[in-house]
C-alpha positions as CSV (number, residue, x, y, z in Angstrom):
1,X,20.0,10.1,-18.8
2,X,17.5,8.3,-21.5
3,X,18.9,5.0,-20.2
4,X,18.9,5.9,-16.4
5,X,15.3,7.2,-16.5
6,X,14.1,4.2,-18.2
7,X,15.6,2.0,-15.3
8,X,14.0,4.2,-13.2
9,X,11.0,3.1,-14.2
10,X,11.6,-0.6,-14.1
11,X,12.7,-0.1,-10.8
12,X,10.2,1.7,-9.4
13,X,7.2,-0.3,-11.0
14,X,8.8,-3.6,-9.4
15,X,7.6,-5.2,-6.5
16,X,10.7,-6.3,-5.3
17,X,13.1,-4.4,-2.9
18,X,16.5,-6.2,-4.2
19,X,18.0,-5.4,-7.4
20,X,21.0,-7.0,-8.9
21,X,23.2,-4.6,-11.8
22,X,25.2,-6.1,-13.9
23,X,27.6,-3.8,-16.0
24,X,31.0,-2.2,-16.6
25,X,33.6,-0.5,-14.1
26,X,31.4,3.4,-15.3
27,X,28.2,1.7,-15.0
28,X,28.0,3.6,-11.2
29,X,27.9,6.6,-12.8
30,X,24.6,5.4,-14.7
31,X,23.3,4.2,-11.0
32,X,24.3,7.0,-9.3
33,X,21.1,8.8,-11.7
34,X,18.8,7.4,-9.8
35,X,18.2,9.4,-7.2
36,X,18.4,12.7,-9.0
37,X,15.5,10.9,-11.5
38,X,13.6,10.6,-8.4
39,X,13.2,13.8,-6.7
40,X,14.6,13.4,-3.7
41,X,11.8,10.1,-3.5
42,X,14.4,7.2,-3.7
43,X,15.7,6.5,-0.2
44,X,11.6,6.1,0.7
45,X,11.4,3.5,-1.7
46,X,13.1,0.8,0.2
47,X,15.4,-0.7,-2.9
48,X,18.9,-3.0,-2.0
49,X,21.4,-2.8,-4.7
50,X,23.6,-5.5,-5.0
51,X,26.4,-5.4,-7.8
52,X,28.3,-7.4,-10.2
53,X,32.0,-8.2,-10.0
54,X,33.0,-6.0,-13.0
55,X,31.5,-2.5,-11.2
56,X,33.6,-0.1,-9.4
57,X,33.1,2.8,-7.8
58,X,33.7,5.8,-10.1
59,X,32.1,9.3,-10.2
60,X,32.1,12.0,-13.1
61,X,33.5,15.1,-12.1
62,X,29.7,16.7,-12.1
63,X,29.0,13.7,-9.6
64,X,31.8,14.3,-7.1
65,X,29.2,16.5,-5.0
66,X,25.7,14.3,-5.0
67,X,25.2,12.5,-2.2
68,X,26.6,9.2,-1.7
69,X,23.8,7.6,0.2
70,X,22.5,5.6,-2.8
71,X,25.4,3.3,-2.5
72,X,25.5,3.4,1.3
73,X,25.1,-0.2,2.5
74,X,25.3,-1.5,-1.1
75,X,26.5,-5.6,-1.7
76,X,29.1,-6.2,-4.4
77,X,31.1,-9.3,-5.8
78,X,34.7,-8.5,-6.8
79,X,37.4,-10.5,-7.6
80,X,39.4,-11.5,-4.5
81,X,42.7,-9.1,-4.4
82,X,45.6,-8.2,-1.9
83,X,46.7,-4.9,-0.8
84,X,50.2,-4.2,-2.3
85,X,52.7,-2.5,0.0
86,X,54.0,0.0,-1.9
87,X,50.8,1.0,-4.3
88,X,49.4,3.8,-1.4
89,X,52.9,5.7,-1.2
90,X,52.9,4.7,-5.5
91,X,50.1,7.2,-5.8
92,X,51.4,9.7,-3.2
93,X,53.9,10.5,-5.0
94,X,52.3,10.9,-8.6
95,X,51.7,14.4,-9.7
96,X,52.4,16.5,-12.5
97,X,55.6,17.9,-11.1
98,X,57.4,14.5,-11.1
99,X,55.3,13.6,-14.4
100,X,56.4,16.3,-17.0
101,X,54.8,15.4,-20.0
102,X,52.1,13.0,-18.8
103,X,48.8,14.5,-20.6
104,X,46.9,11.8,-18.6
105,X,47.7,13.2,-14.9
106,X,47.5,17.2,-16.2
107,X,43.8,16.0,-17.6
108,X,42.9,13.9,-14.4
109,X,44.6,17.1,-11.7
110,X,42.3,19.8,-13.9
111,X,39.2,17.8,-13.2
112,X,39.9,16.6,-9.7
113,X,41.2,19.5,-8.1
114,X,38.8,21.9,-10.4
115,X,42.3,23.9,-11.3
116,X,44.0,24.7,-14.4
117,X,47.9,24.9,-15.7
118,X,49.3,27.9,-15.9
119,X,50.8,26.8,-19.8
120,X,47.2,25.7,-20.8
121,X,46.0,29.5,-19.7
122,X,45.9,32.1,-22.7
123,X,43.6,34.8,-21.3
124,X,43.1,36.3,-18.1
125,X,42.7,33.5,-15.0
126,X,39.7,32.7,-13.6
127,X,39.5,30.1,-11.0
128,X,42.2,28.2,-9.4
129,X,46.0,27.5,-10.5
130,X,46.8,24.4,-10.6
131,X,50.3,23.8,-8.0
132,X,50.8,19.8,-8.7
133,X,51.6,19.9,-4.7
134,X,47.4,19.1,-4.2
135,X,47.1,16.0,-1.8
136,X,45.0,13.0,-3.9
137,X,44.3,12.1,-0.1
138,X,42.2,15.4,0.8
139,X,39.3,14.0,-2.4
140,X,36.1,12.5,-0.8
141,X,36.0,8.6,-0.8
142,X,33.1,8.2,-3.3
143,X,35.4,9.9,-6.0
144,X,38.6,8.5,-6.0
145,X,40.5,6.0,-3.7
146,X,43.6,6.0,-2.3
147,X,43.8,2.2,-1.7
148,X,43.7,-0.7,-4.5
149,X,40.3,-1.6,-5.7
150,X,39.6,-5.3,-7.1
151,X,39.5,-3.3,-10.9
152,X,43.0,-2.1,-10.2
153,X,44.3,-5.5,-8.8
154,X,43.0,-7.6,-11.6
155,X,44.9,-5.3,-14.1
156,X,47.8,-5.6,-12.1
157,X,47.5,-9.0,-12.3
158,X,46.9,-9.4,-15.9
159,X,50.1,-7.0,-17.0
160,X,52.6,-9.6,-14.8
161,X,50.3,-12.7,-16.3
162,X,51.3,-11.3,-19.7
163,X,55.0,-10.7,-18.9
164,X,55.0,-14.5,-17.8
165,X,53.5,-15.4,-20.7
166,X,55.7,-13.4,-23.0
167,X,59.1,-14.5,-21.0
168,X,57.9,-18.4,-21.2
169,X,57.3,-17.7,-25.4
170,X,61.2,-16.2,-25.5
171,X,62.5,-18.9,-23.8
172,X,61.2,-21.7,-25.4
173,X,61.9,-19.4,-29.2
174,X,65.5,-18.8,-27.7
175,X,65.9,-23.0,-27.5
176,X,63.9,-23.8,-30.8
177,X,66.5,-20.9,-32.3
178,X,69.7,-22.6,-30.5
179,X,68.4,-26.2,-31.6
180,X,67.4,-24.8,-35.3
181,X,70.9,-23.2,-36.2
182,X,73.0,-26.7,-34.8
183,X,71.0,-28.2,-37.5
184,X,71.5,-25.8,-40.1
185,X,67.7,-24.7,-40.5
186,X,65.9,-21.5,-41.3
187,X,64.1,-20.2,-38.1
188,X,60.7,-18.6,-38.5
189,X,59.1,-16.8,-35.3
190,X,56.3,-17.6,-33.5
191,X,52.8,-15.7,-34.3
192,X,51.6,-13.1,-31.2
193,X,48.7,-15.0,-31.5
194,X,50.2,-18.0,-29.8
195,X,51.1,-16.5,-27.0
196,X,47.6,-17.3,-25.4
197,X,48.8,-21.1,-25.2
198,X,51.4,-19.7,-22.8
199,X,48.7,-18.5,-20.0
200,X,48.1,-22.0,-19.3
201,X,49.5,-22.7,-15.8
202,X,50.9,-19.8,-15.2
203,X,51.9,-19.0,-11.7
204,X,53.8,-16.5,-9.9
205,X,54.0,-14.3,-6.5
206,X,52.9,-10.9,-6.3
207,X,55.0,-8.1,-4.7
208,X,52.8,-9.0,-1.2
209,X,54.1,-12.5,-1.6
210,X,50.4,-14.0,-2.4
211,X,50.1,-16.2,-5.2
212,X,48.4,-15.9,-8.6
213,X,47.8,-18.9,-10.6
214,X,45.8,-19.8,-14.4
215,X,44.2,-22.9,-14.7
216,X,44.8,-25.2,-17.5
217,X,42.2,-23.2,-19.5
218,X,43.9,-20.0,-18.9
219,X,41.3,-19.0,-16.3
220,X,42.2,-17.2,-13.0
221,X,42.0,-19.4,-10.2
222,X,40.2,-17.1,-7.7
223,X,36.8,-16.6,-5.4
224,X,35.1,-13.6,-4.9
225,X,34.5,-11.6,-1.8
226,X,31.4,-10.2,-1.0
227,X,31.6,-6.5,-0.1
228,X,29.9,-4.0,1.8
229,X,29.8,-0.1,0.7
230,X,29.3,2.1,3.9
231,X,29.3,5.7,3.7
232,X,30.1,7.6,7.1
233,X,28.0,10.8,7.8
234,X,31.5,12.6,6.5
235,X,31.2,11.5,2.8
236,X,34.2,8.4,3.8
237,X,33.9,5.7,1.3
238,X,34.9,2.3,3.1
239,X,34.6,-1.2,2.0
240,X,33.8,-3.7,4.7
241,X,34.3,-7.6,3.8
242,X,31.4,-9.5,4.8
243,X,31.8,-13.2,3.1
244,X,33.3,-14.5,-0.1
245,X,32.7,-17.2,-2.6
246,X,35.2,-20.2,-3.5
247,X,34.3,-22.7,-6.0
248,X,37.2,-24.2,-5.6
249,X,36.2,-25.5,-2.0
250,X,33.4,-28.2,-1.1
251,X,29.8,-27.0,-2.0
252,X,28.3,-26.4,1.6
253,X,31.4,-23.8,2.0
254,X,31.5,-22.7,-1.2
255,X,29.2,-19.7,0.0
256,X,29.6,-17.5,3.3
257,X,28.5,-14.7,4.7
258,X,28.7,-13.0,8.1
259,X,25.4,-11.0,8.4
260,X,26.1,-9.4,11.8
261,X,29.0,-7.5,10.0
262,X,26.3,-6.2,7.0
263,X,25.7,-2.3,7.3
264,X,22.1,-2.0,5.8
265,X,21.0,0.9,4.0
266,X,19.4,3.3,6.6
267,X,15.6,2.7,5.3
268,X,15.8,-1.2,6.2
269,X,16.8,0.4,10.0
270,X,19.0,-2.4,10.0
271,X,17.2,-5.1,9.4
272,X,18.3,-7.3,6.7
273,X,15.3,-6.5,3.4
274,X,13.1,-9.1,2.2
275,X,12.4,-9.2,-1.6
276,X,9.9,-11.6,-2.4
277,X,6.5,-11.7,-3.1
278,X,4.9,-13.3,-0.1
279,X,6.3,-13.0,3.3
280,X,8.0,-16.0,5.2
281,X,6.6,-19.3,6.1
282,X,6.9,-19.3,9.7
283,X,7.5,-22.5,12.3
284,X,3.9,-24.8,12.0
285,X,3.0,-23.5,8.5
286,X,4.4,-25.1,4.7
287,X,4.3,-23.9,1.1
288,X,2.1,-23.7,-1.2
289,X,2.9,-22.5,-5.0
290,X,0.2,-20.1,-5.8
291,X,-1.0,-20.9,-10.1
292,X,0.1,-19.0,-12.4
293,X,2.9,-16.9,-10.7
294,X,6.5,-17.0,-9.9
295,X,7.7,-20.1,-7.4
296,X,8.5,-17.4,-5.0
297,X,4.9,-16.4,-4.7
298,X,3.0,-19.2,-2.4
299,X,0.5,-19.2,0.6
300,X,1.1,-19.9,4.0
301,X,-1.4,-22.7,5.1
302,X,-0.8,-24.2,8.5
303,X,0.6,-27.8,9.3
304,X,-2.2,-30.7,9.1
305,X,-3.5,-32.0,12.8
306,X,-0.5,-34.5,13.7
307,X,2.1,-32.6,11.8
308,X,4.9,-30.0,12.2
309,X,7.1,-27.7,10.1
310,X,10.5,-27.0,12.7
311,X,12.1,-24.1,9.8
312,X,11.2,-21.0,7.9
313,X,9.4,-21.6,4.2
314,X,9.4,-25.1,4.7
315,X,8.2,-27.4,1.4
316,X,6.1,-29.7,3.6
317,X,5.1,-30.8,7.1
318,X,6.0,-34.3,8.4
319,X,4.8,-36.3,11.1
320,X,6.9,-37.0,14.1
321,X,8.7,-40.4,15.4
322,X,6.0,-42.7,17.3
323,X,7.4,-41.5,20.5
324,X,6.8,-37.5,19.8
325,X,3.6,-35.3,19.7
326,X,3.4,-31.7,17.8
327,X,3.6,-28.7,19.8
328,X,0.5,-26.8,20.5
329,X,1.3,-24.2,18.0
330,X,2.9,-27.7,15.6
331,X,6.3,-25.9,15.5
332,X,8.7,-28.9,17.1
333,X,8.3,-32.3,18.2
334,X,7.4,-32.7,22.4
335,X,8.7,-36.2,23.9
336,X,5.6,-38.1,24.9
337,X,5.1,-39.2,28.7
338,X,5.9,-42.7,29.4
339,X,2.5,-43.1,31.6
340,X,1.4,-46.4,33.9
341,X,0.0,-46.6,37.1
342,X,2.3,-45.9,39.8
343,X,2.8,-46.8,43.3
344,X,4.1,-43.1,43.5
345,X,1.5,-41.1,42.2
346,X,-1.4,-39.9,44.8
347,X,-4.3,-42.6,42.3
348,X,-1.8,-45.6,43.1
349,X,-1.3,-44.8,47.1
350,X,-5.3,-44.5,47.3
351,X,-6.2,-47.7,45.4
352,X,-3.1,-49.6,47.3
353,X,-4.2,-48.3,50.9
354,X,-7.7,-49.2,50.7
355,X,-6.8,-52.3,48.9
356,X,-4.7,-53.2,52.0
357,X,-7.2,-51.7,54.5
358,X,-9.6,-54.2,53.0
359,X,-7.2,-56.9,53.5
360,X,-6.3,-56.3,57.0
361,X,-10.0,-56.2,57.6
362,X,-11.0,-59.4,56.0
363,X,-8.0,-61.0,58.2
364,X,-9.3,-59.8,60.6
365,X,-12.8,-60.7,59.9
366,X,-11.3,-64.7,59.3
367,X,-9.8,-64.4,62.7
368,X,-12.7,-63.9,64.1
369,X,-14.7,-66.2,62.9
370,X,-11.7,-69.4,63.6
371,X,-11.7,-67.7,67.3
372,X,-15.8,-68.7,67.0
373,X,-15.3,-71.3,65.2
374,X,-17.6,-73.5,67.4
375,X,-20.5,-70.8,67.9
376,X,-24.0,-71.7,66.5
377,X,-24.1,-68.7,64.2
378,X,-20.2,-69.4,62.4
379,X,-21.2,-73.0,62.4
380,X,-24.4,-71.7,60.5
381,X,-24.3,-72.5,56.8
382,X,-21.3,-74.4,56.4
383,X,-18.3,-73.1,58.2
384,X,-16.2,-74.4,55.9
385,X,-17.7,-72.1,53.0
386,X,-17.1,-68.6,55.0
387,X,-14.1,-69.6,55.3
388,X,-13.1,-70.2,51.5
389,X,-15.2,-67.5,51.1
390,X,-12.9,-65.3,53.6
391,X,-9.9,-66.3,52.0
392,X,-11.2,-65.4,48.7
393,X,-12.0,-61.7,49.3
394,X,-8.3,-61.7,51.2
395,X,-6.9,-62.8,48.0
396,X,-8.8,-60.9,45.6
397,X,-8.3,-57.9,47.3
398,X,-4.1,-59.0,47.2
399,X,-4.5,-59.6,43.6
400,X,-5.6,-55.8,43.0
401,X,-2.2,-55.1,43.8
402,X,-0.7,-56.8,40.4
403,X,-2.5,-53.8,38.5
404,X,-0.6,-51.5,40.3
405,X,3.2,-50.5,38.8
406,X,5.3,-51.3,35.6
407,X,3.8,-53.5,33.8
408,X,6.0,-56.9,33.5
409,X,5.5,-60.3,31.9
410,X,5.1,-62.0,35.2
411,X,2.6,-59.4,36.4
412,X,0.8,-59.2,32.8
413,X,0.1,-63.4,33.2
414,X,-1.3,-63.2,36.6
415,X,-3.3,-60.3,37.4
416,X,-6.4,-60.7,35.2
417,X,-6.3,-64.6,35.2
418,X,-6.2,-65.2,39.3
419,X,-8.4,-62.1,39.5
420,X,-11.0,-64.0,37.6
421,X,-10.1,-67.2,39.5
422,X,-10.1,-65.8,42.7
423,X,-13.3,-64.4,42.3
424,X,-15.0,-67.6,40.4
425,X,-14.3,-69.3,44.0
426,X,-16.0,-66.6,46.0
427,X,-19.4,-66.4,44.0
428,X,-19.3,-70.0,43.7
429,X,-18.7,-70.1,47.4
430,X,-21.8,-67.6,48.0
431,X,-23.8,-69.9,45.1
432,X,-23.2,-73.2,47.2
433,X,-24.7,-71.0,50.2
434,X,-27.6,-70.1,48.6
435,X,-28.2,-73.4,47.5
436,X,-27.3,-74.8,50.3
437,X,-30.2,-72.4,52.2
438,X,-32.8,-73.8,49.6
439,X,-32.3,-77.1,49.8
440,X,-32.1,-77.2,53.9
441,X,-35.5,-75.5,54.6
442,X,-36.9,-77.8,51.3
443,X,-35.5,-80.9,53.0
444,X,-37.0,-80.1,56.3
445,X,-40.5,-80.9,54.7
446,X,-42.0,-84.4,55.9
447,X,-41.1,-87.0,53.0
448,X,-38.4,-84.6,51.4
449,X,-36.2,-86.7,49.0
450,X,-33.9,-84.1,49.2
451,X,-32.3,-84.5,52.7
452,X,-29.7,-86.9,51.3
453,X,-28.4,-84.0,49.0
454,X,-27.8,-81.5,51.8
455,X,-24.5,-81.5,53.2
456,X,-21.0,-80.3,53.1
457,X,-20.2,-82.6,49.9
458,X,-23.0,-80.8,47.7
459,X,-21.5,-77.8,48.6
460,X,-18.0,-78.2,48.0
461,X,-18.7,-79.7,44.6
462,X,-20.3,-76.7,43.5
463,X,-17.4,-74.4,44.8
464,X,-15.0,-76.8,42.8
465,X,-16.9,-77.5,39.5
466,X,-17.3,-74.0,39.0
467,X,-14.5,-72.8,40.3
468,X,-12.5,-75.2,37.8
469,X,-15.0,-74.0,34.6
470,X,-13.3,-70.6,35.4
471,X,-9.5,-71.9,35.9
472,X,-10.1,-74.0,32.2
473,X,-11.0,-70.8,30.5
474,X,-8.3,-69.2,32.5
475,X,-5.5,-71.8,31.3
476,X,-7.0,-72.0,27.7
477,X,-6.2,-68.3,27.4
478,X,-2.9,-68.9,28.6
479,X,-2.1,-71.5,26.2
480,X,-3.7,-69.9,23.2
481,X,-2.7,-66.0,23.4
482,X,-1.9,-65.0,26.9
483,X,-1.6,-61.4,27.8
484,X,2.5,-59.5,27.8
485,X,3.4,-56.0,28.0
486,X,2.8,-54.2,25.4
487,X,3.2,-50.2,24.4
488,X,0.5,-47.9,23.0
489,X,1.7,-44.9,21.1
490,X,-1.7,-44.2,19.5
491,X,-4.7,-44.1,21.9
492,X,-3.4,-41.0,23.5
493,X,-1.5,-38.3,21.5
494,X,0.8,-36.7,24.2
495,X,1.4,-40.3,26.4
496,X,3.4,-43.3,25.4
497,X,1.1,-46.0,27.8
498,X,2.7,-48.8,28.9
499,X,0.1,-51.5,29.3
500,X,-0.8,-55.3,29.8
501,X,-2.0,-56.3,26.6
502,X,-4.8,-59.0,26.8
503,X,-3.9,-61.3,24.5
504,X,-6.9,-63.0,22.9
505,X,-10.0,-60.6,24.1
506,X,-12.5,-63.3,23.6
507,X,-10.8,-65.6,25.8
508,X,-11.0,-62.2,28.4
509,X,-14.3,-61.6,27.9
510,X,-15.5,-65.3,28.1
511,X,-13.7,-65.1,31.6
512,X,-15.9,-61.8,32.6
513,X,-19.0,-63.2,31.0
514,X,-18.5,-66.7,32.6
515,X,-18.3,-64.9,36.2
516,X,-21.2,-62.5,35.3
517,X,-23.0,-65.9,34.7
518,X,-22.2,-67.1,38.4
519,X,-23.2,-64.0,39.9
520,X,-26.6,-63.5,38.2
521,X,-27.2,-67.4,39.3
522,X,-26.6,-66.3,42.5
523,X,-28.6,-63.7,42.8
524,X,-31.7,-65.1,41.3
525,X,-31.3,-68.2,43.8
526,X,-30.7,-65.5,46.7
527,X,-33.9,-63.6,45.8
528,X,-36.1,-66.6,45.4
529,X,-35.0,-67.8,48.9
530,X,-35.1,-64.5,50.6
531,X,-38.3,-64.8,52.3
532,X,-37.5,-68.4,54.0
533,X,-37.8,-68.4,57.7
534,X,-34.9,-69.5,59.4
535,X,-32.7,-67.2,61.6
536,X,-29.9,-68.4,59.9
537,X,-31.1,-67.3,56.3
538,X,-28.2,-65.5,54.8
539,X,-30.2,-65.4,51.3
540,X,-31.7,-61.5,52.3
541,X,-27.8,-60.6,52.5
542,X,-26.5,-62.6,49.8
543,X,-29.2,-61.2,47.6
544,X,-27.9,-57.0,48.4
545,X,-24.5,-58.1,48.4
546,X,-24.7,-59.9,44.9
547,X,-27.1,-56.8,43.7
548,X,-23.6,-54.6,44.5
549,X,-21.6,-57.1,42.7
550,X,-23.6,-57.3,39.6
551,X,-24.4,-53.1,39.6
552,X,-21.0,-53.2,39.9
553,X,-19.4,-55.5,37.1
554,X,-22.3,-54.1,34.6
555,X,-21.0,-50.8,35.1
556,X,-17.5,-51.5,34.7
557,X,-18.1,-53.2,31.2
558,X,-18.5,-49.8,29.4
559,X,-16.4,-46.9,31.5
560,X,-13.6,-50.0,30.9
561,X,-14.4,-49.7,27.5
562,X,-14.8,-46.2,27.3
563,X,-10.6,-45.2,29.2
564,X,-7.4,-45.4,27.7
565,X,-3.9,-45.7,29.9
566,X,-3.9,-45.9,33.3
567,X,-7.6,-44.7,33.9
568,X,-8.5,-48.1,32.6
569,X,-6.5,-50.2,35.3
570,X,-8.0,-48.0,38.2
571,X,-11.5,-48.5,37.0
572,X,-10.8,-52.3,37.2
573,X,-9.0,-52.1,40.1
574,X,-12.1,-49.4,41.8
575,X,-14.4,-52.6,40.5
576,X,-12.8,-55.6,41.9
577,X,-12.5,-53.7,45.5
578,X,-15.7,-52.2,45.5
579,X,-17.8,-55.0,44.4
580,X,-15.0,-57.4,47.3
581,X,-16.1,-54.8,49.8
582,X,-19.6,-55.2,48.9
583,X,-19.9,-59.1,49.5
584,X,-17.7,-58.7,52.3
585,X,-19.8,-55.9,54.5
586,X,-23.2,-57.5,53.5
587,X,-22.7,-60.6,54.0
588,X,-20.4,-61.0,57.2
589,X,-20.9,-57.4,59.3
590,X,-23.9,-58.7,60.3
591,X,-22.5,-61.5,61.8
592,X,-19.6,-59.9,63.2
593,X,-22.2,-57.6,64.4
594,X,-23.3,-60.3,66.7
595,X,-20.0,-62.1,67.4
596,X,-18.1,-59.0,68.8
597,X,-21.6,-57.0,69.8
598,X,-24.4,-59.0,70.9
599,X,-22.6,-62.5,72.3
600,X,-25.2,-63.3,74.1
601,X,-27.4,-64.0,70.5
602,X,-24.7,-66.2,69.7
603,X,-26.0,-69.2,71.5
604,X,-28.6,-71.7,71.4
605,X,-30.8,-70.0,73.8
606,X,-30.5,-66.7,71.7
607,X,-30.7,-68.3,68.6
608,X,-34.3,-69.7,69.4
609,X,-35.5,-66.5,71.2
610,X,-34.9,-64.4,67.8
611,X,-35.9,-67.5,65.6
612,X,-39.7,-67.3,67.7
613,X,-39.5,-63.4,67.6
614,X,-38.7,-63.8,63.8
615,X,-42.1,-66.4,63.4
């Protein structure tokens, strides 16, 4: 009782809710103390025994009434064993009638059945006489068992091990004795000692036809099972199997268990305990080893930004692959969206349908003026011009299309090259107007050296020198580091954005800069001439229109700069139809206005009626 209250005390100073004992076969009835130590207080305590291989369950006869529950849902290792056929009806039929003589059974009937013998009685009888016809069956579970226990196997075991052994010395003595005597030798016999070098490899079958084997160091060659102690409400005493151990198999199934099949002790409401000192790690949070106390002790602290932990107690978070993102609470890896802009999303139906309305209309706008081609006011300001100028917008407006879809090589080459092309003709097309404005109402001055410059050749060599300034930066860039499709896992952490990469970005800026340069040029010409008198003066529209274009561009630079994905190819594809829509309206509705409204301005007569109302 010393001992027992002592362990009491370790046990119930301890943090921890699982205990393993280690001890002999009796060393239950030192265990089952415990709760009579504690007042009644032990069950509220929470503690899971679990028990070595050597322990069995035993009671004193002062013990066969306490409650059981203390080893109700207890874990044990024992030795792995076999039920024999005939061991049940074995001990049904021992008792002291068919055992005269047998001090053992008298001794063990007296304290099992609480009876005495009649021949062991001197003085008057009191309590019950002893018949030999009481049924081992009718004693409660916790105190004795009718079935074979592990303890009882392994001594069955170990009596037909040393018969083996014995029989295998007698044999080999019985030869050496034959062999000796044909030679005319003295035999001596063998030490008992020896016969330990006679358990090596020892084999056999046991009544149940399983087989028991030594090992070449005389060592049983068996696993464990795990077992499960359940009391029922009635006092039964079952053993349930719930896993087993094998060394003898590989390492990952060296060790099983079946929890589902655990009966719990009734405190842990079956839920299996938890003896540690700090409580799981869940999903999104790691370990970390608190100083100065046992490894089991550690904080949670939560996964870094980028990271995730996927199991309980994990050691460390890790990243995910390039194509993953972390869960919002970092607990698994989420497949990133492959993005681009689609023809099948709502953004890449609007851009596409205004980017063909615009074309249709600019068709339509080049129709018109060929239909007109010989009126004074298409004829006005080199015809030729508008109409490169026409089929400049038609294209540019076409090209916005190549930003649209999946990106591809073929599409990655083109679509920011003839965009800035495309476009270098059209401003220089509205530059060589302008120009062409100034230097008509200057040559119209009495003496004007200038005349011989005006015409359609001036013109057109402005539209192609700059226009080929643009497609020289344009083919340098392609030669150099041209743009391809390209994947960016970074800029975005849930999308995977498939995109054109530029290439060299000074060669793409140099193109933007370089048509930035033509349009400023144009505007500053458009403004100076503005004010000239001539009913033909397009400079007042050229100068809005170029005001758009330039607004435009300069405000693209930095919301460019400023998107990632597919909101960066709308805002170049918003800018390239906005500021096309705004030299298109300003410049041509008003003479479409004319053409399709007021025909009758669009003649000589009409012409020189506005040009006086204008003076």
């Amino acid at each position: 009782m010393d001992q027992g209250a002592k362990s009491y005390v370790k046990i119930m100073e301890s943090k921890a809710n699982v205990f393993v004992f280690f001890g002999q076969s009796y060393s239950v009835n030192d265990l089952r103390w415990l709760p009579q130590l504690s007042e009644g207080q032990w069950e509220t305590k929470g503690k899971m025994l679990i028990l070595s291989a050597q322990m069995e369950l035993v009671s004193m006869v002062y013990q066969r009434t306490w409650d059981a529950d203390i080893i109700h849902g207890v874990l044990s290792f024992t030795v792995h064993y076999n039920d024999l056929p005939k061991f049940q009806k074995f001990i049904k039929d021992r008792n002291p009638l068919n055992t005269k003589g047998d001090g053992f059974i008298q001794d063990f009937w007296h304290n099992a059945f609480n009876c005495v013998f009649q021949d062991q009685v001197l003085d008057d009888l009191e309590g019950d006489i002893c018949t030999g016809e009481e049924k081992l069956e009718s004693l409660p579970g916790p105190f004795f068992e009718m079935s074979m226990t592990s303890h009882s196997y392994s001594i069955y075991s170990a009596v037909y091990v040393v018969a083996h052994a014995v029989h295998a010395m007698h044999t080999l003595q019985a030869k050496r004795r034959t062999m000796i005597k044909r030679m005319g030798l003295n035999f001596h016999g063998q030490d008992q000692w020896q016969l330990h070098d006679f358990f090596r490899g020892v084999a056999f079958n046991d009544s149940a036809g399983n087989k028991v084997s030594l090992n070449e160091n005389g060592e049983l060659e068996a696993g464990y099972d795990i077992m499960n102690w359940v009391i029922s409400s009635n006092q039964s005493f079952h053993r349930v199997k719930v896993g087993k151990m094998d060394a003898q198999t590989a390492p990952e199934r060296a060790f099983a268990i079946t929890e589902k099949d655990i009966t719990w002790p009734s405190f842990f409401n079956q839920a299996q305990p938890i003896s540690v000192c700090s409580e799981s790690c869940y999903y999104g949070y790691s370990k970390q080893v608190k100083e100065g106390e046992q490894f089991c002790c550690y904080d949670c602290n939560p996964c870094p930004e980028g990271k995730i932990s996927d199991q309980n107690d994990s050691n460390d978070c890790y990243k995910c692959t390039d194509e993953q993102f972390p869960s919002k609470n970092q607990d698994f890896c989420i497949s990133k969206h492959i993005i681009f802009l689609s023809y099948e999303e709502p953004l890449g139906h609007i851009l596409a349908f205004f980017a063909l309305s615009l074309s249709l209309i600019t068709a339509l706008v080049l129709g018109t003026f060929i239909k007109h081609h010989s009126t004074p006011i298409v004829k006005a300001n080199n015809r030729s011009l508008s109409y490169t100028l026409l089929v400049s917008l038609l294209l540019c407006f076409l090209c916005s299309l190549l930003f649209i879809g999946q990106p591809e090589m073929v599409t990655c080459l083109l679509r920011q090259t003839a965009f800035g092309t495309i476009f270098s003709v059209a401003i220089s097309c509205i530059l060589a107007k302008t120009i062409t404005v100034v230097l008509a109402f200057m040559a119209t001055k009495p003496g004007s050296r200038i005349r011989k410059w005006v015409g359609k050749r001036l013109a057109d060599s402005i539209v192609l020198f700059c226009s080929l300034v643009q497609g020289g930066i344009c083919a340098l860039w392609l030669a150099i580091s041209p743009p391809f499709p390209d994947v960016d896992i970074y800029s975005v952490i849930e999308e995977v954005i498939l995109e054109c990469n530029e290439g060299s970005l000074i060669l793409f800026y140099c193109m933007l800069g370089y048509m930035g340069f033509l349009a400023i040029v144009s505007f500053i010409v458009a403004f100076l001439a503005r004010k000239l008198p001539d009913s033909f003066n397009e400079a007042q529209f050229i100068t809005f229109s170029m005001l758009v274009f330039c607004s435009v561009w300069l405000s693209f630079v930095p919301t460019y700069l400023s998107t990632k994905g597919k909101s960066m190819v709308a805002v170049e594809i918003f800018s390239i139809l906005t500021s096309g829509a705004g030299l298109l309206s300003l410049i041509f509705a008003p003479k479409c206005f004319i053409i399709w409204l007021r025909p009758k301005l669009n003649n000589r007569e009409g012409l020189i009626r506005a040009k006086g109302q204008s003076t």
